[in-house]
N, C-alpha and C positions, 0 to 999 in steps of 0.2 A: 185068696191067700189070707191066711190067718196073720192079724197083728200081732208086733211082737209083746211081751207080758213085761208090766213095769211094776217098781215097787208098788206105788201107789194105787194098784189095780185090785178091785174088792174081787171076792169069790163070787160064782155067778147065783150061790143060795143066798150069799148077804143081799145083793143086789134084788133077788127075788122080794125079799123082806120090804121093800121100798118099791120095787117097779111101780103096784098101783097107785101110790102118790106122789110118784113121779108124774105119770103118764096123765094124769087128772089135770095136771097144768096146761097141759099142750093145747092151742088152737087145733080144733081139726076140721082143716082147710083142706088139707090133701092126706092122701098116702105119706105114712113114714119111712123117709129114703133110708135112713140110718140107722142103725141098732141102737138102739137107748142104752143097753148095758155100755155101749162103747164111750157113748156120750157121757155117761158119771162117771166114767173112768180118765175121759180125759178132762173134764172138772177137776176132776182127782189131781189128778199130770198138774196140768195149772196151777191149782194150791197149793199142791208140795211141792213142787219142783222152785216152785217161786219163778219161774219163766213168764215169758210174755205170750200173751193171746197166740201171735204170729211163731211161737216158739215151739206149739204143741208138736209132737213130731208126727209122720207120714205115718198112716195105718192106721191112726184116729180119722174120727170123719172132718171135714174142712173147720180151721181155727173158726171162721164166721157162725157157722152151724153152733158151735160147741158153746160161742160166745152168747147166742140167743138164750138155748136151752139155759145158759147161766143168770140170765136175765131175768129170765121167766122163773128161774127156781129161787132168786134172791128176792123176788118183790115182794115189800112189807105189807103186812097181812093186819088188817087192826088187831090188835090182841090176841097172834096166834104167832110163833114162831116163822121165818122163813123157812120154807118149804126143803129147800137143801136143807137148812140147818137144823130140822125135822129128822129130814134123813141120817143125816149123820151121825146126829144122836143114837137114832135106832138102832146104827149099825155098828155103835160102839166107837167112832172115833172124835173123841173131845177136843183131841189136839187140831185135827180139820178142822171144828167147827172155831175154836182162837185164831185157826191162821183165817179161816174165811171171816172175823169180823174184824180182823188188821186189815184184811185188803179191803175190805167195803169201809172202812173207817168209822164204824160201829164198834169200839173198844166198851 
């Protein structure tokens, strides 16, 4: 069953535009259980919603999951942007990329 579509949900060509430096992050230890599109979407959810981790709603993959990959996408890089915040840029959204350095307290 398909999740339901929220504002904060990129198109699956913006998303394209980033998959591969997305997915460059990842440990690969195993098989990926989750859709990655689904995973920066619900980054997404998080960021703009201003909700809590535990808040993201059903049809996303588990808040913990989600929590990782945000982990893994915010670690400082020497003298390169964060990885989301890479992204983001990419894909045109500036205002993410201010609310993602309010929440990390990187103003």
């Amino acid at each position: 069953m398909a999740r339901p579509e929220f504002a904060s949900d990129v198109s699956h060509e913006e998303f394209e535009a980033v998959r591969g430096m997305l997915e460059a992050a990842r440990r690969r230890t195993r098989p990926r259980k989750h859709d990655l599109y689904d995973v920066f979407c619900a980054v997404l959810y998080f960021l703009e919603s201003g909700s809590a981790w535990r808040g993201v709603p059903e049809g996303f993959p588990p808040w913990r999951t989600v929590h990782e990959y945000f982990t893994q996408w915010t670690a400082l890089r020497p003298g390169e942007p964060m990885l989301l915040e890479a992204a983001l840029e990419r894909i045109g959204r500036p205002a993410t990329v201010a609310t993602l350095h309010k929440v990390l307290g990187r103003h």
